[in-house]
VMD Tcl script that draws the C-alpha trace (Angstrom):
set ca {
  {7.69 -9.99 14.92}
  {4.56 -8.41 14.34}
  {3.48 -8.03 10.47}
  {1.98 -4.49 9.27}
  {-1.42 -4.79 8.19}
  {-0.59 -2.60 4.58}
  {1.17 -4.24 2.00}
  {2.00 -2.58 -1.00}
  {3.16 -5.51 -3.22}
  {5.71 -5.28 -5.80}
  {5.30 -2.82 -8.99}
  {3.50 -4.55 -11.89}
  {2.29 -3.75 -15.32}
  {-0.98 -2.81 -13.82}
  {0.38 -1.08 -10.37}
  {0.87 -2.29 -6.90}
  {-1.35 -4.63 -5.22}
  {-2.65 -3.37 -1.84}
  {-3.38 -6.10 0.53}
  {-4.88 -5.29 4.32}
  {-4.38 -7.97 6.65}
  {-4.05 -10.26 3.64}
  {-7.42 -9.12 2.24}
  {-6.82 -7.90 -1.76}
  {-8.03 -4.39 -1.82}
  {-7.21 -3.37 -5.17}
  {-4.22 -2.40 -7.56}
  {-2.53 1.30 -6.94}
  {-0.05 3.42 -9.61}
  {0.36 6.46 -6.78}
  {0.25 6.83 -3.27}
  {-2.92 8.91 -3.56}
  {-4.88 5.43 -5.00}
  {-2.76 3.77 -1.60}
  {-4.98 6.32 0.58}
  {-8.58 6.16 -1.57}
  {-8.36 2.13 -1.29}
  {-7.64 2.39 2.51}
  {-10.14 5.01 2.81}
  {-12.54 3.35 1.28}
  {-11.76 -0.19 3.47}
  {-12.28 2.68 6.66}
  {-8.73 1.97 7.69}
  {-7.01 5.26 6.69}
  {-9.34 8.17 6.98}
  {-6.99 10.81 7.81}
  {-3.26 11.57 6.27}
  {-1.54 8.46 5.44}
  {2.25 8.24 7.00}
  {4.11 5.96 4.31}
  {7.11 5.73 6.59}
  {5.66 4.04 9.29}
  {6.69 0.72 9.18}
  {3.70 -0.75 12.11}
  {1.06 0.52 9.55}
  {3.08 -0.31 5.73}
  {5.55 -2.61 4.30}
  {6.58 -1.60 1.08}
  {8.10 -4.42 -0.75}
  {10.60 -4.15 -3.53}
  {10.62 0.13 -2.99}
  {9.13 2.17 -1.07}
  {6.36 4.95 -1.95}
  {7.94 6.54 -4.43}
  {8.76 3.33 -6.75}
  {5.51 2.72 -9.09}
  {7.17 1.40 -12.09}
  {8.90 -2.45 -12.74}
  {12.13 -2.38 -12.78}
}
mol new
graphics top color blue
foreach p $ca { graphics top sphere $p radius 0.5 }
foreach p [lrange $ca 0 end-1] q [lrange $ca 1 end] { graphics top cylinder $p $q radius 0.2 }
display resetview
């Protein structure tokens, strides 16, 4: 099985780690930060669909979990 090239890691004290083909791209605490990293990496440059599970995997909730549990 093919793995998506987004992962949002798990919630942290300092936000979500965003990882693009297992390159670190930075920490997140929204989905708008989600979209400026990737835009800024030139992999997202239009609207960002955080459903779809070829482009993200959302570990440990999905994009509306930003806080540890």
């Amino acid at each position: 099985m093919k793995r998506a090239p987004v992962i949002v890691h798990p919630p942290s004290s300092g936000g979500r780690r965003v990882t693009l083909n297992g390159q670190d791209l930075g920490r997140a605490l929204r989905t708008g930060d989600v979209a400026a990293i990737l835009r800024r990496a030139g992999f997202c440059t239009t609207k960002c669909v955080w459903d779809d599970t070829g482009i993200f995997e959302w570990r440990d909730g999905g994009p509306d979990v930003w806080l540890m549990p």
